[in-house]
DOMI-102599 format. One record per residue (C-alpha): x, y, z; residue in one letter; residue number from 1. Coordinates in Angstrom, 3 decimals. Layout:
N
          u          v          w   res     n
          X          Y          Z     A   NUM
...
//
This chain:
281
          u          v          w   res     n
      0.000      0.000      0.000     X     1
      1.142      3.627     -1.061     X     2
      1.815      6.744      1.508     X     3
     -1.205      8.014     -0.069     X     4
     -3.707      5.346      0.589     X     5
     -2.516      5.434      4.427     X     6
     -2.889      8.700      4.176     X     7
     -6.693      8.665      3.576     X     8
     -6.906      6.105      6.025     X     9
     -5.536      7.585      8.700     X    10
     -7.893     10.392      7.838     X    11
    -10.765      8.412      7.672     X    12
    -10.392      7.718     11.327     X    13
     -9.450     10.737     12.129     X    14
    -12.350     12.317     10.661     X    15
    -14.757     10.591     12.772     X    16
    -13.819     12.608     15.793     X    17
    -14.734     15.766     13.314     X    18
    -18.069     14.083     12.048     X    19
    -19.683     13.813     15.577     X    20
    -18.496     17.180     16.545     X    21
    -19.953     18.631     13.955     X    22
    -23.206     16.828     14.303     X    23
    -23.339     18.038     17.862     X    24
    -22.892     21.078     16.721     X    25
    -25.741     20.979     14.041     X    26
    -28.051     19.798     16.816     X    27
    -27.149     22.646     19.218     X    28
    -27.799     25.195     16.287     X    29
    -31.096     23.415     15.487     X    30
    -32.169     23.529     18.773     X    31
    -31.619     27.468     19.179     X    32
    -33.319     28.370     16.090     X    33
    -36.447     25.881     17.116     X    34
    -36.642     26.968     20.456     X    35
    -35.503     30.543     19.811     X    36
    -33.233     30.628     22.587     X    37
    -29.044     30.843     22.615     X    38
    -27.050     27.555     22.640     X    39
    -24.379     27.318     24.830     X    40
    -23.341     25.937     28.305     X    41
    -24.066     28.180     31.592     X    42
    -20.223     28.049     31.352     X    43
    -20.167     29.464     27.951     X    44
    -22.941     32.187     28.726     X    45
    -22.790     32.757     33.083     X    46
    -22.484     36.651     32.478     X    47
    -25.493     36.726     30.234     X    48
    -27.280     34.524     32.570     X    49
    -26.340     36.550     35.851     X    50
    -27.626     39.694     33.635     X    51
    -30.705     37.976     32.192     X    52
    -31.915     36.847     35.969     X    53
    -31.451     40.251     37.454     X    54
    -33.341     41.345     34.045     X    55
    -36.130     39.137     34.294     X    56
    -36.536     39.833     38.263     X    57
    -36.768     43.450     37.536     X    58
    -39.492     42.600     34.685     X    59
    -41.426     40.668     37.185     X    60
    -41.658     43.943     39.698     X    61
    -42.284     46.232     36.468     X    62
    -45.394     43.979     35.334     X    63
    -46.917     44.155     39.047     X    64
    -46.423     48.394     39.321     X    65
    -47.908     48.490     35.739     X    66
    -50.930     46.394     37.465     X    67
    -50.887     48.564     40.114     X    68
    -51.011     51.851     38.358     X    69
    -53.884     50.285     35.656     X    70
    -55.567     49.510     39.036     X    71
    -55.775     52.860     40.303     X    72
    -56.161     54.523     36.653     X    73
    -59.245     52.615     36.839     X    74
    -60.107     53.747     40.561     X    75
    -59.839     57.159     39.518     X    76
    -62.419     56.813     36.011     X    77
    -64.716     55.312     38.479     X    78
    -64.357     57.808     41.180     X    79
    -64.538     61.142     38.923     X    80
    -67.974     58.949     37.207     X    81
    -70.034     59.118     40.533     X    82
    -68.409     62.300     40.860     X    83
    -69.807     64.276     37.812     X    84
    -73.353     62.043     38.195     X    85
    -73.535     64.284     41.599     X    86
    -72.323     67.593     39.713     X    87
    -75.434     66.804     37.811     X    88
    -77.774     65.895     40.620     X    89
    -76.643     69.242     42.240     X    90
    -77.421     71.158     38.552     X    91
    -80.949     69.439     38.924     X    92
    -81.528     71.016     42.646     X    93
    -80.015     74.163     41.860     X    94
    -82.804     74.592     39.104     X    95
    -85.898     73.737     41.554     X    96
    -84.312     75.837     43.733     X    97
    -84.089     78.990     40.939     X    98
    -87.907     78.219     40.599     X    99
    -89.140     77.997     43.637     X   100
    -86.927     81.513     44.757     X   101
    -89.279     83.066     42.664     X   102
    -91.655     85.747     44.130     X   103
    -94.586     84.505     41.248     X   104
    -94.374     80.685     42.655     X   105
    -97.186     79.845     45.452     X   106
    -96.378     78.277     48.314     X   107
    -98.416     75.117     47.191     X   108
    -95.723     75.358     43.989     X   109
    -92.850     75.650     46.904     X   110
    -94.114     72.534     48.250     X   111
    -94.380     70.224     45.003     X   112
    -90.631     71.478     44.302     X   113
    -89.281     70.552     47.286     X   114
    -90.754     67.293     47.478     X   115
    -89.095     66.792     44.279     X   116
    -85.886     68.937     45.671     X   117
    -85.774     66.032     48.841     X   118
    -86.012     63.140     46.414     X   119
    -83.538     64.158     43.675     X   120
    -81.000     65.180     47.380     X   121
    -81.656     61.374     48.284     X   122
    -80.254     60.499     44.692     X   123
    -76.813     61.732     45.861     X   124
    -76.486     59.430     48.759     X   125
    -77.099     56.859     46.038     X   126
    -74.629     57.709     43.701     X   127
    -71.779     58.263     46.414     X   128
    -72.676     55.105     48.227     X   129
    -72.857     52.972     45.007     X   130
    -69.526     54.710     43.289     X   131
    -66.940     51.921     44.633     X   132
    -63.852     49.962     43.359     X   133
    -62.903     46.587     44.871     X   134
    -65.622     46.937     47.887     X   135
    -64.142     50.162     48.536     X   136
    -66.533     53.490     48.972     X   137
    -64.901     56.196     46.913     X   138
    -66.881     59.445     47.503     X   139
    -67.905     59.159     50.984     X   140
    -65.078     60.394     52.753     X   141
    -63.426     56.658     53.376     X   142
    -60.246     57.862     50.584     X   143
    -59.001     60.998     52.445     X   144
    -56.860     61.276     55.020     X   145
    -54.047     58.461     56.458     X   146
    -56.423     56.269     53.051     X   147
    -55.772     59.018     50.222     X   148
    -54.484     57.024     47.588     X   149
    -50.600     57.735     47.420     X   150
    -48.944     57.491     43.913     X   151
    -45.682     57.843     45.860     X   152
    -46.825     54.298     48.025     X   153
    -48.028     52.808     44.228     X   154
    -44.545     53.341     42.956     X   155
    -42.095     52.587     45.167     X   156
    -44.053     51.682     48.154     X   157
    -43.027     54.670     50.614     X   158
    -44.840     56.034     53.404     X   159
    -47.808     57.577     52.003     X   160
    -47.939     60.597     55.177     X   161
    -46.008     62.768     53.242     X   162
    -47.360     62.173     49.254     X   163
    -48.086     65.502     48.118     X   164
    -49.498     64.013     45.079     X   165
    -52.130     61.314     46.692     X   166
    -55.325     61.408     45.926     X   167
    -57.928     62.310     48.605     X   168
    -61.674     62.621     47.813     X   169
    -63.948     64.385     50.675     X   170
    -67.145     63.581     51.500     X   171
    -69.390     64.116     49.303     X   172
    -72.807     62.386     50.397     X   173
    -75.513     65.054     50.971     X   174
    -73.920     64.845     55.062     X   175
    -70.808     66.196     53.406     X   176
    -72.137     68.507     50.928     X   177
    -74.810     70.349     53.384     X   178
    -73.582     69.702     56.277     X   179
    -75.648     66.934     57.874     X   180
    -78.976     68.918     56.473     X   181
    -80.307     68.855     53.314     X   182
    -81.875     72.438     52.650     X   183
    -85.456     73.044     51.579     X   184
    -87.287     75.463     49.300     X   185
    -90.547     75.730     50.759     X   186
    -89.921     79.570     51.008     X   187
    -88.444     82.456     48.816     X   188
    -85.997     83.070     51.439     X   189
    -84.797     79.141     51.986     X   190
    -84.635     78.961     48.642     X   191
    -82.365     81.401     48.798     X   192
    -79.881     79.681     51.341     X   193
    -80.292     76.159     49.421     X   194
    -78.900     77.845     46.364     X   195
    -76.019     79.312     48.878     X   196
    -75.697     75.553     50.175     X   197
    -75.864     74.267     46.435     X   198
    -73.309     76.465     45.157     X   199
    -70.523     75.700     48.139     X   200
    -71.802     72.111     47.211     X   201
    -70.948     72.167     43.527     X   202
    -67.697     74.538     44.459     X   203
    -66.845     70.822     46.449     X   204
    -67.341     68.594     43.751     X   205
    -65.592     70.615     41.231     X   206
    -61.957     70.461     43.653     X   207
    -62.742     67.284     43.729     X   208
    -63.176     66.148     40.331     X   209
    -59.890     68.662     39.813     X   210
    -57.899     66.636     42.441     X   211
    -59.366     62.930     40.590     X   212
    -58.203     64.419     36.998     X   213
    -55.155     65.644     38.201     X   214
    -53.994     62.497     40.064     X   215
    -55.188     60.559     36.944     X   216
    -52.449     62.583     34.510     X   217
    -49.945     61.661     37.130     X   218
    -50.647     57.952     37.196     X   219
    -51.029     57.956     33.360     X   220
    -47.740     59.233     33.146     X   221
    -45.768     56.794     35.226     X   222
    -47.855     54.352     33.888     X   223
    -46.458     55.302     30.774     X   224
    -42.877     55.389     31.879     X   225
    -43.049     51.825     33.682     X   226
    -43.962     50.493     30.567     X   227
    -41.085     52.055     28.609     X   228
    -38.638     50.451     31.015     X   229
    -40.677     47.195     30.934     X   230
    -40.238     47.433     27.002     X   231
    -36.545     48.493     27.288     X   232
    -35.647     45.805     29.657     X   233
    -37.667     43.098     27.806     X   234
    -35.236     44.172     24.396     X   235
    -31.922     44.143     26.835     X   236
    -33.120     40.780     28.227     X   237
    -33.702     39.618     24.159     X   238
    -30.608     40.576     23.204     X   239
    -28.785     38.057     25.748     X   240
    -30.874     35.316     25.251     X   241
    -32.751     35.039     22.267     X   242
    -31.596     33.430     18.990     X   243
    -29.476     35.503     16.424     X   244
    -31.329     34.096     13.166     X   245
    -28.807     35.413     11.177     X   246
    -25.602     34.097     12.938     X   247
    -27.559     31.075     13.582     X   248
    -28.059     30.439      9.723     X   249
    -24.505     30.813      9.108     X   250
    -23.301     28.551     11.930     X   251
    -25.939     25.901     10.706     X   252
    -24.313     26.202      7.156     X   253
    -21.053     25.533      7.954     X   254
    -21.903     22.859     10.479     X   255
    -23.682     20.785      7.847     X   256
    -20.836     21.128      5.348     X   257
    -18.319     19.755      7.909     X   258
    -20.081     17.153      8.737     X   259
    -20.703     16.485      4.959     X   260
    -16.935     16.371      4.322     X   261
    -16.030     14.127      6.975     X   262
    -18.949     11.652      5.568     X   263
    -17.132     12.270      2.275     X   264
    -13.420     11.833      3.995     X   265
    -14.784      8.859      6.030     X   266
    -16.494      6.583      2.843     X   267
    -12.712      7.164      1.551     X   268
    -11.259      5.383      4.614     X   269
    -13.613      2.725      4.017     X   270
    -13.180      2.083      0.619     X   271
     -9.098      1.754      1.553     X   272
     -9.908     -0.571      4.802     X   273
     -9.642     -3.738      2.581     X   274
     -6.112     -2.847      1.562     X   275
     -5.015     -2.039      5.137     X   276
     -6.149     -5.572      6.184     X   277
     -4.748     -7.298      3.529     X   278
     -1.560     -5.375      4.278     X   279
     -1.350     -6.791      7.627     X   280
     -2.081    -10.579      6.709     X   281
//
């Protein structure tokens, strides 16, 4: 047998070693691009892994204060809804109230209009009492105080006592509004006073639908930061593990044609193994 025939043998064998680690390496690169995640050991990638945990533990708090702040964008749609259904209740008593302070209505007229003026006040105790979130009254005084909704607590959990931005919604059931008595209109002069008591009333629910509106803009806005970081982080956390399609492809190429020469390099070697055994007969 020639040099050269011992040549291909020996690279036959030699070529086998090559065959399976290219195959392993064609089944890693498979793998990635099917499950769209990077190949490699925790050796190979530890710094991306240490990164992607911290990533995806930061993600996890990120989603939850996004809940959070949907939660209480919600609160505050509901709250500033009962709120504005009482701005109109008030509108309605403020115009009985016009007509019956009128020197050419009887006080038989006075006395239909208030019984109307009495039931359309009950409405407001209603509204206030029915206007909740989660179980939780919104417009009857419960959210004020040490319970004012802090955007400072929302966000990074803090003490709430010194929030200048929380949200705190008075009482406004007719106790609130009037003062633990609903006015009347039975005469020109209380008539009078109830629009006096109706205007301070509406005055109320105005601040209040300010303070609701403007507490809404703030959570909207870190709402809308939280999810910029959740977005950002989510790319960052991509980038480390997710597949690169395009290295991927090329890896997969070149795997497949090293494993296709050492086939090629190997069926040599084994058309030459019948020489080699003859050789040592």
């Amino acid at each position: 047998m020639d040099i050269t025939s011992l040549t291909g043998i020996t690279g036959s064998i030699q070529s086998q070693n090559s065959i399976q680690k290219s195959s392993d390496t064609l089944q890693a690169v498979i793998d990635s691009i099917v499950s769209g995640t990077q190949s490699g050991s925790d050796g190979d990638n530890v710094a991306s892994v240490s990164i992607a945990s911290q990533l995806q533990s930061s993600l996890s708090g990120l989603r939850s204060l996004s809940g959070n702040l949907a939660l209480a964008g919600s609160l505050t749609q509901v709250a500033d809804g009962g709120a504005q259904d009482i701005q109109s209740i008030l509108g309605g008593l403020q115009s009985l109230a016009e007509q019956a302070s009128s020197g050419a209505v009887s006080d038989s007229n006075r006395t239909d209009l208030n019984t109307q003026f009495q039931a359309l006040a009950m409405e407001i105790d209603q509204v206030a009492g029915g206007t909740t979130f989660n179980g939780k009254s919104l417009l009857n005084g419960s959210l004020s105080g040490s319970n004012a909704l802090s955007l400072d607590n929302l966000i990074t959990g803090s003490d709430s006592s010194s929030d200048s931005s929380a949200l705190s919604i008075s009482d406004l059931t007719t106790n609130g509004l009037f003062g633990g008595s609903i006015p009347n209109i039975l005469s020109a002069s209380s008539s009078q006073q109830a629009l006096s008591a109706i205007n301070d009333a509406l005055n109320q629910v105005t601040s209040n639908r300010a303070a609701i509106g403007s507490f809404e803009q703030s959570v909207n806005f870190a709402s809308a930061n939280v999810d910029t970081a959740v977005n950002n982080q989510q790319a960052a956390m991509s980038s480390l593990t997710d597949t690169d399609l395009a290295a991927a492809s090329t890896q997969l190429a070149q795997a497949t044609v090293q494993q296709n020469a050492g086939i090629a390099l190997t069926a040599q070697g084994n058309q030459l193994l019948p020489s080699l055994l003859n050789l040592l007969d």
